[in-house]
N, C-alpha and C positions, 0 to 999 in steps of 0.2 A: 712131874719128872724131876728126877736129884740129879746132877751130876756134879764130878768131882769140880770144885774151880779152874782147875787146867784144864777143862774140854775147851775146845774149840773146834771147829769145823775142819777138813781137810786143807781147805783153802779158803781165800777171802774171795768170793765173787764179783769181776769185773765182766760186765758185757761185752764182748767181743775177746774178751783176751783169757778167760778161763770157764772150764766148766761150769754150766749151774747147778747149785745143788738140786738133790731132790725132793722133789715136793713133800711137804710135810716137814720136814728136818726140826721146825722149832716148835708143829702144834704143842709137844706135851708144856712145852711152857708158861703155866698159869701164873696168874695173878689176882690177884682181891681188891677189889677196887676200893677199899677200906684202908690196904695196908701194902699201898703201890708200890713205896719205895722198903717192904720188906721180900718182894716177890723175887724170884729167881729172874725172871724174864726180865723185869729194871734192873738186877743188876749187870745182868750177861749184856744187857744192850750198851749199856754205860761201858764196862769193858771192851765191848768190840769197839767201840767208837775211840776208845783211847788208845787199841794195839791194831786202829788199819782195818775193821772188818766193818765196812761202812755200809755196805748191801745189807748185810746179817744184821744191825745193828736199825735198820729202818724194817726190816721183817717185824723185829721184837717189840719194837715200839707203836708202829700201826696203829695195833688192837688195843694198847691203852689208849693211844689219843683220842681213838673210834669210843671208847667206850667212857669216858669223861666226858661232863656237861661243858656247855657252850653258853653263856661265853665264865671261863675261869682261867685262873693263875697256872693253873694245873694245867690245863690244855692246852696252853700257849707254850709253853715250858716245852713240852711233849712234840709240840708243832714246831719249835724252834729246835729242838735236839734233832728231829728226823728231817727238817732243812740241813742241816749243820752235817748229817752223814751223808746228803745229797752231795751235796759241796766237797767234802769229803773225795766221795765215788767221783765224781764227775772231776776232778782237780787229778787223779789218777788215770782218766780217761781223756787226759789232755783237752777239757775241752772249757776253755778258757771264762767264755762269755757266760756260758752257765753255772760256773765258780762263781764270779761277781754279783751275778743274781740272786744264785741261792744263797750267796754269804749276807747279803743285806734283807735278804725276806727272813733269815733262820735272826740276826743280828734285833731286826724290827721287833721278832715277838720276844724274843728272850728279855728284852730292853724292858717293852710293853710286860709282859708279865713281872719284874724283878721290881720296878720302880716303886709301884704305891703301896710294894709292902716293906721292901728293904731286909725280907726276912729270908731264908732255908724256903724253898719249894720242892717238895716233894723228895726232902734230905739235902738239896742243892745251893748252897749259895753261891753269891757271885762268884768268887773267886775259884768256884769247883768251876762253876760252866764255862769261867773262860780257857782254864785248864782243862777240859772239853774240847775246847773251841780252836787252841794251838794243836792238841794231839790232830782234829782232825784235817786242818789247813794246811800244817805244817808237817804233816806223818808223810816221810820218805819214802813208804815202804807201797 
């Protein structure tokens, strides 16, 4: 599935306080486990994470994490981005305790993955994931 860069969904999904989308909404978005960070689905997800769509943004990422090997740089990366739209969601769902949790479980891997290479994961270096890491803590909306 192509869509234009401007899609996004009607709204950002918050449990209890707005509709959920409909089932299916992101299957057609593949990915090539070869060429992760050229796929539509990494980059729609990285976007939502950075304009607020923190539910939508852990849909899209799942099924890479699910489907990268264990244990790698890459997985943790993937495990600490959909912590980090956990936090994200839950920080909009006023729910405090579970901010500080998931900011330190999504903080642990991204750390653990970033350190013993010092390089770009999966297009990402440091300085992109923490720019990540304010949009989703720090997103108003």
């Amino acid at each position: 599935m192509t869509l234009p860069p401007a899609w996004r969904p009607p709204h950002a999904y918050v449990p209890g306080q707005t509709p959920r989308h409909a089932d299916g909404l992101f299957d057609g978005f593949g990915f090539d486990i070869d060429d992760i960070k050229g796929s539509d689905r990494w980059g729609l997800a990285l976007t939502f994470i950075r304009e607020g769509y923190f539910w939508e943004a852990h849909e899209l990422l799942e099924p890479i994490w699910m489907a990268l090997p264990a244990p790698s740089a890459e997985r943790r990366v993937v495990q600490g981005l959909i912590q980090l739209a956990n936090a994200g969601l839950k920080r909009r769902m006023k729910r405090d305790r579970a901010v500080a949790r998931l900011e330190a479980i999504g903080r642990d891997l991204l750390n653990d993955a970033n350190a013993p290479r010092g390089k770009a994961i999966l297009g990402l270096n440091d300085s992109e994931i923490e720019a990540l890491w304010r949009s989703a803590i720090h997103n108003p909306t």
